[in-house]
Backbone as ProteinMPNN parsed JSONL, in Angstrom:
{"seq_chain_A": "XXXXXXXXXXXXXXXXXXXXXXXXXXXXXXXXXXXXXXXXXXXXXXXXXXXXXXXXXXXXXXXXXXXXXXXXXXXXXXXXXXXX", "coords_chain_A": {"N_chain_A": [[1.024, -1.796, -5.295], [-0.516, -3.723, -3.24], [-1.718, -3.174, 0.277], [-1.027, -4.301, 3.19], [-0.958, -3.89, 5.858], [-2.614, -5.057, 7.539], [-2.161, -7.671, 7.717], [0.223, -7.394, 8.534], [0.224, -6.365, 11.222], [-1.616, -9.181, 12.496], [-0.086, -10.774, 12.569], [2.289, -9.925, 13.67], [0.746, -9.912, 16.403], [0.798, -12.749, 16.582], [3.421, -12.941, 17.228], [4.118, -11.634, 19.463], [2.202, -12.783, 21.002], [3.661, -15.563, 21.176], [5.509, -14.476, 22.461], [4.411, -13.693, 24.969], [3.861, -15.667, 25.885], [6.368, -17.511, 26.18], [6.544, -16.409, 28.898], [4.985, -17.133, 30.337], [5.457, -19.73, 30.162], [7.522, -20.726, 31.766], [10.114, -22.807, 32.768], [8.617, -24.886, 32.179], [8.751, -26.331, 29.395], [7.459, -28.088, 27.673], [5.303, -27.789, 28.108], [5.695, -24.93, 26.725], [5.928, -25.664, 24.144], [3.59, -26.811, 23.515], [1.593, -24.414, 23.085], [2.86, -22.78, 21.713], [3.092, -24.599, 19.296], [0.171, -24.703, 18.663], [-0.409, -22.193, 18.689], [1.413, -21.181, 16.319], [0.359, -22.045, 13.957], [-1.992, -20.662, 13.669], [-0.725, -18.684, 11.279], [-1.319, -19.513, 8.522], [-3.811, -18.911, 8.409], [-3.876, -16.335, 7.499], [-1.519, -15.443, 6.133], [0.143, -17.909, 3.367], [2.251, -20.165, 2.355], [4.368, -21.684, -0.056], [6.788, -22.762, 0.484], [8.133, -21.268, -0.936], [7.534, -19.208, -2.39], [5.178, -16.36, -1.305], [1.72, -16.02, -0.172], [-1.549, -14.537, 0.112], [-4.522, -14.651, 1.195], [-6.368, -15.144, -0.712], [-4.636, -16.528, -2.451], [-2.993, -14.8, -3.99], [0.179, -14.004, -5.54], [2.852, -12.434, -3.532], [5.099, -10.785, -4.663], [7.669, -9.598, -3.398], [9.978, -8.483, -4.74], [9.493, -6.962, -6.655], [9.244, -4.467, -5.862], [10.751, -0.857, -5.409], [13.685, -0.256, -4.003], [13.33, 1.473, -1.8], [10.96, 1.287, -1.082], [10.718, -1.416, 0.276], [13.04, -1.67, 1.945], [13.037, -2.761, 4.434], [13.334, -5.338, 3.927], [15.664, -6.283, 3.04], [17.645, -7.508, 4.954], [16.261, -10.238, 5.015], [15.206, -13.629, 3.099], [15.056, -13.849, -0.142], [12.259, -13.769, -1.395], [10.341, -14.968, -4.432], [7.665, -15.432, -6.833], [6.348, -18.182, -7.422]], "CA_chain_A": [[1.075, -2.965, -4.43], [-1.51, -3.454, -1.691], [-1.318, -2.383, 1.601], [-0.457, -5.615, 3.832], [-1.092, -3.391, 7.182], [-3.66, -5.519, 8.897], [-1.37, -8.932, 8.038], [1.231, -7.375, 9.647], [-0.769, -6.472, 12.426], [-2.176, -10.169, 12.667], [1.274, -11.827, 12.29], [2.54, -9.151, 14.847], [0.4, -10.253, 16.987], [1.159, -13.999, 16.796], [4.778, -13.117, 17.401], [3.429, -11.23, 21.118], [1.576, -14.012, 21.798], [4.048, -16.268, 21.658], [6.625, -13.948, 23.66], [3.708, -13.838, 26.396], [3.484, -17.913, 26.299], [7.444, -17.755, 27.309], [6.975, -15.804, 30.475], [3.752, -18.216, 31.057], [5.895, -21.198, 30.515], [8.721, -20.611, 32.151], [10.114, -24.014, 33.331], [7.713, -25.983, 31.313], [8.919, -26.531, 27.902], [6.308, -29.26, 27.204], [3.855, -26.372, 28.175], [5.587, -23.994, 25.7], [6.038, -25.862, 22.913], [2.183, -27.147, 22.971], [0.899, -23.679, 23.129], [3.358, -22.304, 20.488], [2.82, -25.216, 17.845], [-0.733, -23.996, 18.248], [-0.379, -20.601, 18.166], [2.109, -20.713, 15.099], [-0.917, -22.277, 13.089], [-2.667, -19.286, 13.083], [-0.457, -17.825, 10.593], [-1.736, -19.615, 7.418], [-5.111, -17.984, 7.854], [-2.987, -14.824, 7.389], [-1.122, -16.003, 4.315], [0.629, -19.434, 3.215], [3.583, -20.205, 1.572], [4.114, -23.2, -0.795], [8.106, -22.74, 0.752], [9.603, -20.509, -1.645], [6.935, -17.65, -2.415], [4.233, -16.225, 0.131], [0.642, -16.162, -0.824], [-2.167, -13.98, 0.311], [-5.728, -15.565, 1.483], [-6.912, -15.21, -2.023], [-4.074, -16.598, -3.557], [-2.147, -13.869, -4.99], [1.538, -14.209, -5.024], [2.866, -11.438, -3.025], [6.138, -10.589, -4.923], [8.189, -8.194, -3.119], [11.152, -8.423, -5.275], [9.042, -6.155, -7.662], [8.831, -2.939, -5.322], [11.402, -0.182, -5.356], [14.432, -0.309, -2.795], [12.822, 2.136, -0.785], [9.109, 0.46, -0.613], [10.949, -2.892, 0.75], [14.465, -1.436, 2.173], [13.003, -3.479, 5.424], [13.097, -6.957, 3.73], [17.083, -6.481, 2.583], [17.948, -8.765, 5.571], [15.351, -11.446, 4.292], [15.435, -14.441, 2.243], [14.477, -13.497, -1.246], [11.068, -14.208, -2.162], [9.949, -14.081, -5.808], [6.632, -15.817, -7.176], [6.959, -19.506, -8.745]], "C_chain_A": [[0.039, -2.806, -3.325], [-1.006, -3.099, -0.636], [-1.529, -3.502, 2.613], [-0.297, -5.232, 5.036], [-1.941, -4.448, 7.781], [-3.172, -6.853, 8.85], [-0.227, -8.738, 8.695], [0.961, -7.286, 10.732], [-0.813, -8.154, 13.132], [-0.542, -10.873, 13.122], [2.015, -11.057, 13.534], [2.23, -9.859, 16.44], [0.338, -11.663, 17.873], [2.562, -14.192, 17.561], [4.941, -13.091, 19.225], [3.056, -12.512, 21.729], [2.373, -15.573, 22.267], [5.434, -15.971, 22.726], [5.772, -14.167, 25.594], [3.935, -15.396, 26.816], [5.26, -18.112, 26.652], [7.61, -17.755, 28.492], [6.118, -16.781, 31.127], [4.388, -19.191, 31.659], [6.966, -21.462, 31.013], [8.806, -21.742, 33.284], [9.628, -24.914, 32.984], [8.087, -25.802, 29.644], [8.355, -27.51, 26.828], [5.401, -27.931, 26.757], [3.848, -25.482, 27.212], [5.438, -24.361, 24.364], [4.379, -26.274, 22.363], [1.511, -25.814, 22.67], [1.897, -23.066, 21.734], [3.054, -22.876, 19.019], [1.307, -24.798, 17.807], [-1.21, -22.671, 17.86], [0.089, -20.313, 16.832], [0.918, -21.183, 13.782], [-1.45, -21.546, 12.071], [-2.087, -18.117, 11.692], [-0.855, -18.327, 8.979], [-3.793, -19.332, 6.997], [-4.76, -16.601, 7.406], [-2.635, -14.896, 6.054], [-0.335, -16.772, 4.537], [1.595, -19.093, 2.596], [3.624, -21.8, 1.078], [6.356, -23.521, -0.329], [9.041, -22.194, -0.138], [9.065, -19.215, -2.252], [5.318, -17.917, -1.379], [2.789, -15.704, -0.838], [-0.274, -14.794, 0.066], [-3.415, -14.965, 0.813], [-6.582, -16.028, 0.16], [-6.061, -15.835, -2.917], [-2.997, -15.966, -4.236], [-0.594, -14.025, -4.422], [2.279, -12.848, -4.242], [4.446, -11.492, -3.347], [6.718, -9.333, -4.394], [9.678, -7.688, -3.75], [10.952, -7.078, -6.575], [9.091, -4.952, -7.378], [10.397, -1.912, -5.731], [12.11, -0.665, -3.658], [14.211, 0.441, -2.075], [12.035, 1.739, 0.251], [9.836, -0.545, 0.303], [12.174, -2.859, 1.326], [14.565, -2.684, 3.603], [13.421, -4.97, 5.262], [14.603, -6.552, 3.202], [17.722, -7.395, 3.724], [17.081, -10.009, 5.661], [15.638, -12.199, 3.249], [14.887, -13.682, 1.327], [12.795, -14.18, -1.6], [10.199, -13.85, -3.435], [8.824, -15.711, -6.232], [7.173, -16.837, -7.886], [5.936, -19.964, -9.518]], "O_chain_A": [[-0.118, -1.787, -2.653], [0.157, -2.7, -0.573], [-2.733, -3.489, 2.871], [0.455, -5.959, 5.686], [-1.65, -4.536, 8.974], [-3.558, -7.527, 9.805], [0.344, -9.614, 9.345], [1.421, -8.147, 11.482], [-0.155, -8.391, 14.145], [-0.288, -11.417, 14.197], [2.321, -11.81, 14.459], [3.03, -10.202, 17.312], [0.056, -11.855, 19.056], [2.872, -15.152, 18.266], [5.477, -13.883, 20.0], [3.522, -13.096, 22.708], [2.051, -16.387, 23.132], [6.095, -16.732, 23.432], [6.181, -14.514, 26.702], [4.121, -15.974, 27.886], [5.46, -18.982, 27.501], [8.315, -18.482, 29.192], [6.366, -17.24, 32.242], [4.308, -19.608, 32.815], [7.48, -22.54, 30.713], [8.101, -21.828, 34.289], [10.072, -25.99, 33.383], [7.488, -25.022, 28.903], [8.635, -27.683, 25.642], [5.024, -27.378, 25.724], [2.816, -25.058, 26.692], [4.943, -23.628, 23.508], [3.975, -26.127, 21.209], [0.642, -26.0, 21.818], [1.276, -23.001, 20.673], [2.851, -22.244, 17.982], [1.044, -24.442, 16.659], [-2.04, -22.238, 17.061], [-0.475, -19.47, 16.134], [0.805, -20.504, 12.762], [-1.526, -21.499, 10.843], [-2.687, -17.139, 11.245], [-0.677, -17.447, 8.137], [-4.564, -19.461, 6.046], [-5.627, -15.865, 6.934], [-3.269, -14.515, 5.07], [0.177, -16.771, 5.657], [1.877, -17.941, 2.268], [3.115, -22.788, 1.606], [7.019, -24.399, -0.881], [10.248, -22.415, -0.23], [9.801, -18.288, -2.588], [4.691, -18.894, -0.969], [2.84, -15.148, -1.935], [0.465, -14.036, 0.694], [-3.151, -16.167, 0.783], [-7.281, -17.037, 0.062], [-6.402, -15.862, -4.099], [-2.2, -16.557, -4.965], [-0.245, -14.133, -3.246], [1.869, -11.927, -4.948], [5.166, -12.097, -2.552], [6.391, -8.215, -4.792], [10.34, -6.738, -3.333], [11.83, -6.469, -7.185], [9.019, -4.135, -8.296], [11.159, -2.515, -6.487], [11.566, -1.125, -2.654], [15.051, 0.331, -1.182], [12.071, 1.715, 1.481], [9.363, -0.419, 1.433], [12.698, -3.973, 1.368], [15.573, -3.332, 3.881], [13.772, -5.693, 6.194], [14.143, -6.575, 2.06], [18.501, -8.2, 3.213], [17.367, -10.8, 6.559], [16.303, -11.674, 2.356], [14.181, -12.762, 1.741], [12.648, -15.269, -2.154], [9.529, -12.825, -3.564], [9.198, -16.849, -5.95], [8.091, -16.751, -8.702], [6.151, -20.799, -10.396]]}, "name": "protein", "num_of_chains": 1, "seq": "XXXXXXXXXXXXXXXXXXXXXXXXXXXXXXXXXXXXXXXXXXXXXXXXXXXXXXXXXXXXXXXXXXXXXXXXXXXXXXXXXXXX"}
């Protein structure tokens, strides 16, 4: 399976950014929600989803239902996602 470190990273990063844009907007909930619906954007340059399996930038279906319960023990409180 590839190594999906630098989308977690990225996606990580989106999550920060929108914890920072709370403390920003604190009291303004116009303010947060404009800066969040733009921020959340950013995550289909990362990878997409057609709403029931998650894609890659290239495309590739990123089945994690395929790994060992070890590799993926993290995603056991996650929806299931399996390639359609």
């Amino acid at each position: 399976m590839p190594d999906y470190k630098k989308e977690a990273i990225a996606l990580w990063k989106i999550i920060d950014d929108i914890d920072t844009y709370s403390d920003m907007a604190k009291n303004n909930d116009v303010l947060f929600r404009n800066l969040v619906e733009r921020k959340q954007s950013e995550r289909h340059t990362i990878l997409s989803s057609d709403g029931y399996s998650l894609f890659d930038i290239n495309g590739k279906c990123l089945d994690f239902n395929k790994g060992t319960e070890s590799e993926f023990a993290f995603m056991t409180r996650l929806p299931k996602v399996q390639c359609t």
